[in-house]
Steps between C-alpha positions, in 0.01 A plus 500: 500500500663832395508788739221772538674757319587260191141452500398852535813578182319285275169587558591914450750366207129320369302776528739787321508224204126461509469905504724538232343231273119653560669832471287589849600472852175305670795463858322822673120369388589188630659622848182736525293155495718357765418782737169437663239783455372675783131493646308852508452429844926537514565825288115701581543636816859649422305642144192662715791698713726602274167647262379644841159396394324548811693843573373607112125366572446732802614794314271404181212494760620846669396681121237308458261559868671821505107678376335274726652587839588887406277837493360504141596857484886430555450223282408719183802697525778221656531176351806205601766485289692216658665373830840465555659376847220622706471841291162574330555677232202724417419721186313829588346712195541853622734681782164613629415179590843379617522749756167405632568159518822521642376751812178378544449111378824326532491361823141349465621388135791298683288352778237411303798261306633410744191352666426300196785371409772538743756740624834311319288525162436854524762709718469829346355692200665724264246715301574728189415642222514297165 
């Protein structure tokens, strides 16, 4: 019985003849096969955190209840944009109104996020023109 690496010499020496004869290399198809494929139990969970998924799915829901649990009146003239790291970002249509909303309205506006969905969603709000 010759030793492992003769074995191992042959074989690679076999497969660069067989590559150069089909004019393809099928060696990295066929060590691909070898490996064993992972479950999407294995690889989902790691997928779901890196895409911050959950993170992304409050913030869609932010915009979208954002008429529902403010004054109609603010919500005419101020309108989400996005959230980023706890920031609302919120688009106001005239300086008139951003002055009023900042004095008057922005404390209510915050606790009335906060209440719904949590202070570490919404930490702050940035309003301005746009």
């Amino acid at each position: 019985m010759p030793p492992p690496k003769k074995k191992y010499a042959a074989v690679r020496a076999r497969s660069q003849v067989l590559a150069q004869w089909r004019g393809v290399d099928y060696a990295p198809l066929e060590i691909a096969r070898a490996t064993p494929a992972k479950t999407a139990a294995e690889f989902l969970p790691a997928l779901m955190k890196s895409l911050r998924l959950d993170a992304r799915q409050a913030e869609a829901e932010v915009v979208k209840v954002w008429n529902a649990l403010i004054d109609p009146a603010v919500t005419a003239h101020a309108q989400p944009a996005n959230l980023h790291k706890g920031t609302l970002f919120v688009n106001v249509d005239s300086s008139a109104w951003l002055m009023e909303i900042v004095r008057y309205r922005r404390k209510e506006i915050l606790e009335r996020l906060q209440s719904s969905f949590g202070k570490s969603v919404v930490q702050k709000i940035s309003f301005r023109i746009g």
